[in-house]
RODO-2510 file (C-alpha; in nm, 4 decimals, decimal comma):
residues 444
     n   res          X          Y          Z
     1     x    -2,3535     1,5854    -0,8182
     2     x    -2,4580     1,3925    -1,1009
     3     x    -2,5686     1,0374    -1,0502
     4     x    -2,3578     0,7292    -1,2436
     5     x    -2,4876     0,4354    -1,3602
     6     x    -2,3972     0,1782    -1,1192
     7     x    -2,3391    -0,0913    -1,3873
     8     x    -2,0719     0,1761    -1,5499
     9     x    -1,9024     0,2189    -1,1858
    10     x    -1,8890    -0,1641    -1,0966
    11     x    -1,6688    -0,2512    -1,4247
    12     x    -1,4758     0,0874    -1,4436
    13     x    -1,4104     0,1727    -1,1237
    14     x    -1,1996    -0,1633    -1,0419
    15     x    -0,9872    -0,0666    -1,3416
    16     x    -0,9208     0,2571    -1,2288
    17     x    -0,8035     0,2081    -0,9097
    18     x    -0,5247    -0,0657    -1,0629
    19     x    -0,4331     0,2325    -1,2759
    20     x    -0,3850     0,4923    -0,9974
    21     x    -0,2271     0,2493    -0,8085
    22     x     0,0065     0,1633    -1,0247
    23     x     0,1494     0,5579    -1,0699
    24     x     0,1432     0,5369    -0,7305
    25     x     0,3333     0,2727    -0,7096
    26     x     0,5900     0,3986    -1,0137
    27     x     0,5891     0,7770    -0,8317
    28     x     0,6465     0,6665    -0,4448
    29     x     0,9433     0,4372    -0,5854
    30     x     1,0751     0,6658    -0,8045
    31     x     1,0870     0,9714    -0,5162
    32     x     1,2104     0,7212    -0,2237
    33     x     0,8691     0,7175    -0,0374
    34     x     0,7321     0,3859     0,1474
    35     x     0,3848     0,5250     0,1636
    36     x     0,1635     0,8562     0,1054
    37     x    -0,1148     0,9897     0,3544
    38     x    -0,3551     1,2036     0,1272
    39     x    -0,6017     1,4658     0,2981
    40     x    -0,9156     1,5800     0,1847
    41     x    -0,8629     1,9280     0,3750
    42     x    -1,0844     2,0246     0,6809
    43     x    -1,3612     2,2927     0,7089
    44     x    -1,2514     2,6490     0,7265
    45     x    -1,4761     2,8977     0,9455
    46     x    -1,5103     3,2239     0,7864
    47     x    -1,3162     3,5346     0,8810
    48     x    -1,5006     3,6467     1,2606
    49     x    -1,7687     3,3983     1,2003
    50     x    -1,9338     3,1171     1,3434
    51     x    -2,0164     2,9813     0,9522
    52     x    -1,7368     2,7818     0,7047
    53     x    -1,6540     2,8625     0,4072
    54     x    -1,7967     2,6063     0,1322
    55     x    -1,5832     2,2780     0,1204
    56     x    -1,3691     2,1350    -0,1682
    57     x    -1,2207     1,8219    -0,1193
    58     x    -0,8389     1,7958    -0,2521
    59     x    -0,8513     1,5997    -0,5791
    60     x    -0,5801     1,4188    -0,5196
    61     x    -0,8130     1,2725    -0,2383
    62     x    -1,0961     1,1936    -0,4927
    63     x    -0,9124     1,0297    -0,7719
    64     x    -0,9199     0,7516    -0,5713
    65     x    -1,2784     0,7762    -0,4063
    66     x    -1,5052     1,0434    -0,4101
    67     x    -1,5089     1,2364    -0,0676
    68     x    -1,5937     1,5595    -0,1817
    69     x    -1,8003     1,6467     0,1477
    70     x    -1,5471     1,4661     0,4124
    71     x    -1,3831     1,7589     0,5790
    72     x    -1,0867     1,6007     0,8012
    73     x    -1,0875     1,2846     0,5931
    74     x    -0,7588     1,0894     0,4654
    75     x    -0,6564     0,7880     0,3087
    76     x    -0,3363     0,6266     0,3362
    77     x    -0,1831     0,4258     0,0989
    78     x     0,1300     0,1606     0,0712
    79     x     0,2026    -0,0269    -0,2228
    80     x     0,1294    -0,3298    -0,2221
    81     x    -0,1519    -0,3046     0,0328
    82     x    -0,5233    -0,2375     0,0180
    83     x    -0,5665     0,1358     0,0184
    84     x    -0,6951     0,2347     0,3903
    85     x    -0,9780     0,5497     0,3865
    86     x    -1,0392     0,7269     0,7645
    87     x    -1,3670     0,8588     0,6900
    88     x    -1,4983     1,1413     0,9109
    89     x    -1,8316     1,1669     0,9537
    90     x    -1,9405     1,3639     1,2438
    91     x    -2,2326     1,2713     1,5018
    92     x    -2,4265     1,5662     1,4949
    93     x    -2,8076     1,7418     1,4912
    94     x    -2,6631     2,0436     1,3409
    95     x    -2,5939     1,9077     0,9782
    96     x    -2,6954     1,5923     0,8043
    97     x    -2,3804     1,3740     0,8135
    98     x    -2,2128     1,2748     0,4579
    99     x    -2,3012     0,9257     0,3965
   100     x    -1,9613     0,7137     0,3584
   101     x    -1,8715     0,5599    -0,0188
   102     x    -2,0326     0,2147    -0,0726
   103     x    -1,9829    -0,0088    -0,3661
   104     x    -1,7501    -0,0149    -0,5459
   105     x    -1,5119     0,1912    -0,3890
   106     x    -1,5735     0,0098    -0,0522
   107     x    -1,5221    -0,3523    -0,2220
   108     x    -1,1362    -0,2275    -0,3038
   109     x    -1,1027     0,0196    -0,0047
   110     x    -1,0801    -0,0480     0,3626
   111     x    -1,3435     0,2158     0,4476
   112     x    -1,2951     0,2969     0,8467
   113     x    -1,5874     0,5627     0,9671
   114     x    -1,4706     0,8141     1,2346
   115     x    -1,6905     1,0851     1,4363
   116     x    -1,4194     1,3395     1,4492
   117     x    -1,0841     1,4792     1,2470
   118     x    -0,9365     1,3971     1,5891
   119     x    -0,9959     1,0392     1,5500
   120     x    -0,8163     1,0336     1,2484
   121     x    -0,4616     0,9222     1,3194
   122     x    -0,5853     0,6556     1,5912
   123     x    -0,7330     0,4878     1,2900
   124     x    -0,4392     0,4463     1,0799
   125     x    -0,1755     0,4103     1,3394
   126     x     0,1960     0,4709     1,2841
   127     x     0,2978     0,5771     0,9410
   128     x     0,6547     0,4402     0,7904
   129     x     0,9205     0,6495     0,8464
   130     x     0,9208     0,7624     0,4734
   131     x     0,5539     0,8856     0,4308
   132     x     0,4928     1,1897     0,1996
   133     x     0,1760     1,4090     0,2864
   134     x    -0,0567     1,5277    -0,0093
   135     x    -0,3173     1,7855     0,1129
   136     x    -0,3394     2,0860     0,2265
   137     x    -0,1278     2,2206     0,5159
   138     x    -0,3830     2,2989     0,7606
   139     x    -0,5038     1,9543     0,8149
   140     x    -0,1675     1,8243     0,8857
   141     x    -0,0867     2,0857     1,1550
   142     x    -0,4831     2,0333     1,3196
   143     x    -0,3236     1,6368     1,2741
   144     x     0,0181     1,7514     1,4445
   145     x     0,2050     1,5302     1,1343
   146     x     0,5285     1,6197     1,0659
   147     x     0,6803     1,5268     0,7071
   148     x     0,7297     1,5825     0,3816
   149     x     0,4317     1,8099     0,2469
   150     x     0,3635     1,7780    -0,1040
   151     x     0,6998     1,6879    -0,1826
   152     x     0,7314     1,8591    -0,5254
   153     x     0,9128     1,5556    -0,7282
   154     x     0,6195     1,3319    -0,6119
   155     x     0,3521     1,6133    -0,6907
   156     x     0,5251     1,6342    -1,0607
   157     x     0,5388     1,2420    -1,1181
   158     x     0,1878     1,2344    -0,9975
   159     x     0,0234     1,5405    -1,2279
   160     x     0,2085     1,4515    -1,5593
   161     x     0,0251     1,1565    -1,5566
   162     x    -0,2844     1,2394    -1,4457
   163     x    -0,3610     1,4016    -1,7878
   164     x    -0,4394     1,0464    -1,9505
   165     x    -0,7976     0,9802    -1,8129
   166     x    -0,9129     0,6196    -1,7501
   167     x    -1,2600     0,4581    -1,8669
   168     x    -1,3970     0,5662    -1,5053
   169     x    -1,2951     0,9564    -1,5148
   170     x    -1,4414     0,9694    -1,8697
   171     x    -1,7449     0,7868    -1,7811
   172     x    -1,7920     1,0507    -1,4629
   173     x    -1,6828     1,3427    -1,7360
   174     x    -1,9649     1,2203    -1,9409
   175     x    -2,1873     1,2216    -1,6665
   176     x    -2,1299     1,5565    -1,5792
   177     x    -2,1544     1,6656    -1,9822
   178     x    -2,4824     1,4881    -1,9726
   179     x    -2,5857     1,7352    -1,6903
   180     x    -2,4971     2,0446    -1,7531
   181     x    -2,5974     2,0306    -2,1281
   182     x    -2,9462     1,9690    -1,9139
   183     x    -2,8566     2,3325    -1,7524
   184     x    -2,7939     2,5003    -2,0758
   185     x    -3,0783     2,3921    -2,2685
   186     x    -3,2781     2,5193    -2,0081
   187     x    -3,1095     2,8326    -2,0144
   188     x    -3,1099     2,9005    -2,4043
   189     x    -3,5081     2,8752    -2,3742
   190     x    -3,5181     3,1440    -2,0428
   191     x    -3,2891     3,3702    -2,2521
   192     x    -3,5147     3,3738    -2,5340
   193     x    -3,8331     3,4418    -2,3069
   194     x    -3,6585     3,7683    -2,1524
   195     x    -3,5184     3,6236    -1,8198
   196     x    -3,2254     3,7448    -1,5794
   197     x    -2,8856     3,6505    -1,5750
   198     x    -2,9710     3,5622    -1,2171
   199     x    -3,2607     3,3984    -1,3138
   200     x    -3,0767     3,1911    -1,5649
   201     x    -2,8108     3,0790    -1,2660
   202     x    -3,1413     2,9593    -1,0536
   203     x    -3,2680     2,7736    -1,4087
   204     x    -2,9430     2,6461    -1,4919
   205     x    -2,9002     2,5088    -1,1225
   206     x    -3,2206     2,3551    -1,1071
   207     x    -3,2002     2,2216    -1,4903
   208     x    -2,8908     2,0511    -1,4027
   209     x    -2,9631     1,9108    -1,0230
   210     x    -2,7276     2,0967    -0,8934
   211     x    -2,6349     2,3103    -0,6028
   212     x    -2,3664     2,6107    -0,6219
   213     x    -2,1319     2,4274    -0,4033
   214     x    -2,1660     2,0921    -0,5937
   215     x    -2,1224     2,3164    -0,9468
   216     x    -1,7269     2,2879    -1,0412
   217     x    -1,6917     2,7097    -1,0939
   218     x    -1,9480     2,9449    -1,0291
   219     x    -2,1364     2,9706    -1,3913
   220     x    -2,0624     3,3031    -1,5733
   221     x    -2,3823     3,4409    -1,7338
   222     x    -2,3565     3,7351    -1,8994
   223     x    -2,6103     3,9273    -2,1658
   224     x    -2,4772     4,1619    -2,3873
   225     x    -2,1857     4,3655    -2,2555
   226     x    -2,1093     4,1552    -1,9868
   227     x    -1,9974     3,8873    -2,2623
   228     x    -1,7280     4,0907    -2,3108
   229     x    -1,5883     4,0265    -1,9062
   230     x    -1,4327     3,7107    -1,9372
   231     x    -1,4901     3,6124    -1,5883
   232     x    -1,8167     3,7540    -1,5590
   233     x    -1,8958     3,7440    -1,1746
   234     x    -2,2609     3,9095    -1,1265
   235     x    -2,5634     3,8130    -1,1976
   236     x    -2,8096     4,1118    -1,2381
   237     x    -3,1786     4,0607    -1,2129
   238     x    -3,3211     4,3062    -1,4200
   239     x    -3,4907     4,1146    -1,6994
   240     x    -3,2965     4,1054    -2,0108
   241     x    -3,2715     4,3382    -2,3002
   242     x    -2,9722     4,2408    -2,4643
   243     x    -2,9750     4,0850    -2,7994
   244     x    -2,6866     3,7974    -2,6769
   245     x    -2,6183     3,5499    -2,3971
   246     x    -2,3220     3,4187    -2,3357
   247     x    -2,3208     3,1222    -2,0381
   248     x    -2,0165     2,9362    -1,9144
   249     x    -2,1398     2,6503    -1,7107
   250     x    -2,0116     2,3181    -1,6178
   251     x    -2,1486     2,0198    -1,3594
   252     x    -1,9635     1,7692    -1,1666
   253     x    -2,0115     1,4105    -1,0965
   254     x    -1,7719     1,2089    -0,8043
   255     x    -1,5489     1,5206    -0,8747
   256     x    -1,4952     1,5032    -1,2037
   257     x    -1,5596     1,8240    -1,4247
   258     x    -1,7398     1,9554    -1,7084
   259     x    -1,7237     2,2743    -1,8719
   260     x    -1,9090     2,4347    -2,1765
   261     x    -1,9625     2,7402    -2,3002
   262     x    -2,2635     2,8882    -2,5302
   263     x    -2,3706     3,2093    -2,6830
   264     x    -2,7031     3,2724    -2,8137
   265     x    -2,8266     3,5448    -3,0024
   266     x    -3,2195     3,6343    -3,0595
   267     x    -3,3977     3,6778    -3,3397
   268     x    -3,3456     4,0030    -3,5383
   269     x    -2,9741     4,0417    -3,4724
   270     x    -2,9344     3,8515    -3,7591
   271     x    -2,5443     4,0430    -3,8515
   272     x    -2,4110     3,9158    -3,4961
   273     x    -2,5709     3,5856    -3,5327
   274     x    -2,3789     3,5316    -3,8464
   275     x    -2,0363     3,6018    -3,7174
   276     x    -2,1186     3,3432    -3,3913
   277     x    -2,2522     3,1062    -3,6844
   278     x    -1,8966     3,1277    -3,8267
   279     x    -1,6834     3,1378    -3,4912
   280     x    -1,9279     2,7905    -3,4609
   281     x    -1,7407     2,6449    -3,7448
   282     x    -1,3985     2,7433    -3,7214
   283     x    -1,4161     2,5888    -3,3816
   284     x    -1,5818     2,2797    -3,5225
   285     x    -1,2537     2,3050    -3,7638
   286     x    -1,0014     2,3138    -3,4864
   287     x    -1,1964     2,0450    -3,3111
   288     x    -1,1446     1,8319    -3,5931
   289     x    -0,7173     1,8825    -3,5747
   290     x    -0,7543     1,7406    -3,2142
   291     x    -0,5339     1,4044    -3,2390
   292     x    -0,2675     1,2386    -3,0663
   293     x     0,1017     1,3605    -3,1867
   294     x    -0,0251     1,7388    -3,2327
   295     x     0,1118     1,9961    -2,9897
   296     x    -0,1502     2,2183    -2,8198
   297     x    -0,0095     2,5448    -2,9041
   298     x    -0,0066     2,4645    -3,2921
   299     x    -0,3763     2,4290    -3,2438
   300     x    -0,3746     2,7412    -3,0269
   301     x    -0,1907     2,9480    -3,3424
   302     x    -0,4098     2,7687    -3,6057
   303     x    -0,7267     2,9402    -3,3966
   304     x    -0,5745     3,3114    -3,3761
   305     x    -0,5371     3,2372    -3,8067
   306     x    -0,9459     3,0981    -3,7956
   307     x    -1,0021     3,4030    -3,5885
   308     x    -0,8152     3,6599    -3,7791
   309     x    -1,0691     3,4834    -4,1474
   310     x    -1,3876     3,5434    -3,9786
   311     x    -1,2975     3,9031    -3,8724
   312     x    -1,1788     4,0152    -4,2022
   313     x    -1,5124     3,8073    -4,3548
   314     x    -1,7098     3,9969    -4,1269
   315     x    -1,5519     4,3116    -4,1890
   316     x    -1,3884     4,3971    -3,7937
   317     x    -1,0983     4,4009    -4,0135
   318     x    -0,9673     4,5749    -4,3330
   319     x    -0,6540     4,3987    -4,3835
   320     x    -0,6454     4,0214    -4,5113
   321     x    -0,6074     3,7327    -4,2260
   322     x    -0,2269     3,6953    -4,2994
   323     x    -0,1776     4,0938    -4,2814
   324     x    -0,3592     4,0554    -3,9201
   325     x    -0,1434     3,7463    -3,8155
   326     x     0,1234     3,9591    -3,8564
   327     x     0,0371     4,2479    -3,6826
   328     x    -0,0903     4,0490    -3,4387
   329     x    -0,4210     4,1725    -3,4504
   330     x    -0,6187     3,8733    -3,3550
   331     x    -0,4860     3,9048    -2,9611
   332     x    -0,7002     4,2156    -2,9080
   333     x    -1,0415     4,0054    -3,0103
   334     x    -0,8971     3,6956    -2,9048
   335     x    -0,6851     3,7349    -2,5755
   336     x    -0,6677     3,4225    -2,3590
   337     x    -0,5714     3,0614    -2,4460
   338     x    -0,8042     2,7893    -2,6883
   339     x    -0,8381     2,5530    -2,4235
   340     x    -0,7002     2,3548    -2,1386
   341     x    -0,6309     1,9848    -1,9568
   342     x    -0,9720     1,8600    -1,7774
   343     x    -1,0569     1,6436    -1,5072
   344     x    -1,0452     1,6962    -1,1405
   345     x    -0,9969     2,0138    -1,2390
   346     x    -1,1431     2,2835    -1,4513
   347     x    -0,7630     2,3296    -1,5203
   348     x    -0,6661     2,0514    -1,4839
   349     x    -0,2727     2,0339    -1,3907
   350     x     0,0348     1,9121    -1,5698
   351     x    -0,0715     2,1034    -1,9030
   352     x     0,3093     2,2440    -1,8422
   353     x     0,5119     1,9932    -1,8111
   354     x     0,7574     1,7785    -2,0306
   355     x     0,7700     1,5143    -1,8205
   356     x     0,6944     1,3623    -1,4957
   357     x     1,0269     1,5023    -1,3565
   358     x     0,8704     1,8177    -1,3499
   359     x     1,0628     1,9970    -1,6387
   360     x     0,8787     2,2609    -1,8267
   361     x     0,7346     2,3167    -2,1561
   362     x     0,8860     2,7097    -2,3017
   363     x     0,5774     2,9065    -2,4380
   364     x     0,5824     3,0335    -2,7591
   365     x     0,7327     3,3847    -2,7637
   366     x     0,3411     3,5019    -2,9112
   367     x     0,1718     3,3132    -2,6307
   368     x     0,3388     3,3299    -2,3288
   369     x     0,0483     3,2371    -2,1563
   370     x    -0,1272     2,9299    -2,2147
   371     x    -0,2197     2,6567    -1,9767
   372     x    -0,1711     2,3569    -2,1941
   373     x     0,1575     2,3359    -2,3806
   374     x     0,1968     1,9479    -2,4117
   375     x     0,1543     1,7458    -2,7295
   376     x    -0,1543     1,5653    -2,7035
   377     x    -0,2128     1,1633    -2,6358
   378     x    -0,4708     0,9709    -2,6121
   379     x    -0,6401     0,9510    -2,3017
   380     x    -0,6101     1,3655    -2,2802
   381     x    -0,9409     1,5361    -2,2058
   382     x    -0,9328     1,9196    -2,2585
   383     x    -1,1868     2,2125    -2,4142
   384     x    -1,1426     2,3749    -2,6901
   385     x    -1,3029     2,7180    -2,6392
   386     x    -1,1690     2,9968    -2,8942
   387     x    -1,3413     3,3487    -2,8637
   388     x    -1,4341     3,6687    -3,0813
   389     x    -1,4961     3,9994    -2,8297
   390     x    -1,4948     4,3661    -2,7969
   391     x    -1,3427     4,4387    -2,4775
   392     x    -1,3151     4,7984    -2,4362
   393     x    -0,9613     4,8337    -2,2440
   394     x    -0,7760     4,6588    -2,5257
   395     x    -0,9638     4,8285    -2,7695
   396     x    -0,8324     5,1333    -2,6658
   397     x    -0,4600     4,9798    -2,6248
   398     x    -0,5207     4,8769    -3,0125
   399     x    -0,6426     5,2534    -3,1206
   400     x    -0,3399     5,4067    -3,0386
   401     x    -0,1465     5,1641    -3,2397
   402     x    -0,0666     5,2096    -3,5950
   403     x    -0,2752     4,8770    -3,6562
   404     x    -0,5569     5,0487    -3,6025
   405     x    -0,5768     5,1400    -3,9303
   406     x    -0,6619     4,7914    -3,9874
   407     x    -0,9870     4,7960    -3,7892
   408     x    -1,3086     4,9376    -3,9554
   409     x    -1,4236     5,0650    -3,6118
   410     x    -1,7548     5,1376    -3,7397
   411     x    -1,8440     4,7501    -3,7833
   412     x    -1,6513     4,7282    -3,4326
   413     x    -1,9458     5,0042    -3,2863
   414     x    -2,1678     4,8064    -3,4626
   415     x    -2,0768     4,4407    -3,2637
   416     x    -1,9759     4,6008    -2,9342
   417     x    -2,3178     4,6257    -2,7602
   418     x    -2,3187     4,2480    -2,7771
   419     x    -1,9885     4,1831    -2,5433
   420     x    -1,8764     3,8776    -2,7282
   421     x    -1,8592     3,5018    -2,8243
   422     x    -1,7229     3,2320    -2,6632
   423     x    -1,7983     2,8074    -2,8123
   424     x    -1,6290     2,5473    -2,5625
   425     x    -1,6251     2,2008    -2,6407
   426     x    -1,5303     1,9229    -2,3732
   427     x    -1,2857     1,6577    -2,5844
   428     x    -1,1600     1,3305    -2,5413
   429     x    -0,8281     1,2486    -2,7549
   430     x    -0,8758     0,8918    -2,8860
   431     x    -0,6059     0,6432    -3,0589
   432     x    -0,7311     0,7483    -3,3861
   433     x    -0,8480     1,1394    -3,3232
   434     x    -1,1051     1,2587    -3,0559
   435     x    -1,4892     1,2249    -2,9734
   436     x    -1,6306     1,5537    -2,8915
   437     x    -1,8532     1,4812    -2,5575
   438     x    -1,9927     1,8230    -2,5263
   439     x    -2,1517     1,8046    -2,9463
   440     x    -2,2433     1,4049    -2,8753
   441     x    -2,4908     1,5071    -2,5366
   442     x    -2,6339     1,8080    -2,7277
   443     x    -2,6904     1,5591    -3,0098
   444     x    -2,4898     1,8113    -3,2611
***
């Protein structure tokens, strides 16, 4: 992970922890809980194996202190007391142990170090008869606890409110910005000198200080065509020939996420260039709407109208931008949502809800899909990431529509080789309107 500047954690950090506290405190009263025993989750051998699967601590855990490599670690927490962390950290020549947290998360945390999960509940003693148990299930059977699991009206209380991000989680989301805008400047000058999608991962890795277990999602990396898979998952290592890059990457620092996307196109594919060049702006434009008061999918509609401009600018369409509105035209180039909560989480949770009761947001009847729906606030952190591509199954699904007589499918022919664009922004919604962290650590 990413390392913090310790001046930056000693006055942030003591904030923060009044502030989860405190929804703590507001949650556990409001659901009839006395206390709540959060797990990290425990190491999970793989199927027929002697090896685990790679470890990622619950977040719930590491809002409050960051054990993301503590397998079989809890803390337990009543109000009104110092929170109490059991950290496991096992005796052994096989791995390097995890070094416990030290200041300042062990100047406001009664840090007890165990050698096994087993040792766990020794170290905490009897819980109150109302405890409610955050973490995944396994780790309470291993733990033989019986109670309420993730009790779903504490869950709710707890992720509506974790969208509002405190000076700490902003100051880690920075961090992690800071690195992985490291990783893609690295990356933009491999691309140009000819290198491999997997040789980009390796660059982008190293660039960034990062392993692939410490890295929030695996990076997608994909040249030409393979910008047009959303969710790119290989990385070939055949040197590239492809005119465009486009990378997905993100870092992480105490468990807090970033996550940024690029595309780059060389030199002499000057016509492709030019429609990135304006995707670039409209999504500096929709950037620019991101305030407190509006509601996400307003934003989301106002990108399918910046879309459906620079297609008919570019010629991909015939039609005029409100013709393709209303054919809904723009959801074959442009088919998944503008952007998303962030945090502990690359999706962050409670982009659904209405409020901490747990009642839902309704999706517009156009976008039934997105992940954020709320009305932003300050404190919000979220991407915006809109996204031009020629993805060959809805392509198809378009052709045999009567809109396709809207498409000038030579010009489509003519972008397809390159796969697609994708510009992601990391933003911070402010009192007045929003810095853009991702544009201030690239200094543009």
């Amino acid at each position: 992970m990413a390392a913090m500047d310790k001046q930056i954690l000693a006055t942030t950090y003591p904030r923060h922890l009044e502030t989860v506290r405190q929804r703590y405190d507001d949650a556990l009263a409001a659901c009839g809980y006395d206390a709540v025993l959060i797990g990290a989750g425990i190491d999970r051998l793989q199927f027929m194996d002697d090896h685990h699967a790679p470890f990622r601590a619950n977040p719930q855990l590491t809002q409050w202190l960051p054990l993301t490599a503590h397998p079989g670690s809890c803390l337990l927490y009543r109000p009104g007391q110092r929170p109490v962390a059991i950290v496991v950290r096992p005796e052994s020549y096989w791995e390097e142990p995890p070094e416990a947290p030290g200041a300042p998360w062990a100047d406001a945390t009664d840090i007890r170090v165990v050698a096994t999960p087993d040792d766990v509940p020794k170290s905490f003693g009897s819980l109150p008869a109302s405890t409610a148990l955050l973490g995944p299930a396994e780790q309470w059977d291993a733990m033989k606890l019986t109670g309420d699991r993730n009790p779903k009206p504490l869950v709710n209380h707890l992720h509506f409110q974790r969208a509002c991000k405190t000076d700490y989680e902003i100051a880690c989301m920075r961090s992690a910005t800071a690195a992985a805008v490291a990783g893609h400047r690295a990356v933009a000058d491999a691309f140009a000198a000819g290198d491999s999608e997997f040789g980009m991962l390796l660059i982008f890795q190293q660039a960034s200080g990062q392993t692939a277990t410490e890295l929030p999602y695996p990076p997608i990396i994909g040249a030409g065509r393979h910008a047009a898979v959303l969710h790119y998952q290989h990385r070939r290592q055949q040197r590239n020939p492809a005119g465009s890059l486009l990378i997905d990457a993100g870092c992480n620092t105490l468990g807090y996420a970033s996550d940024i996307t690029r595309t780059h196109v060389l030199r002499g594919h000057d016509t492709f260039a030019e429609l990135r060049d304006d995707l670039d702006a409209r999504q500096q434009a929709l950037c620019a709407r991101v305030q407190p008061g509006v509601a996400f999918a307003e934003l989301h509609h106002a990108a399918h109208e910046a879309i459906a401009g620079v297609l008919c600018r570019h010629g991909v369409l015939t039609c005029n931008a409100e013709t393709a509105m209303e054919r809904g035209l723009t959801n074959t180039f442009f088919p998944h949502g503008l952007g998303h909560l962030l945090g502990l989480q690359v999706h962050d949770v409670g982009g659904w809800q209405a409020d901490a009761a747990g009642q839902q947001l309704e999706a517009p009847a156009a976008y039934p899909r997105l992940r954020l729906l709320r009305t932003l606030e300050p404190g919000f952190t979220l991407t915006v990431e809109p996204g031009i591509y020629f993805i060959d199954s809805l392509l198809e699904e378009l052709r045999a529509q009567a809109a396709a007589a809207d498409v000038n499918w030579d010009r489509v022919a003519e972008f397809h080789p390159y796969g697609g664009i994708r510009i992601e922004d990391n933003l911070l919604v402010t009192a007045n309107g929003n810095e853009n962290l991702t544009r201030a650590a690239f200094g543009s």
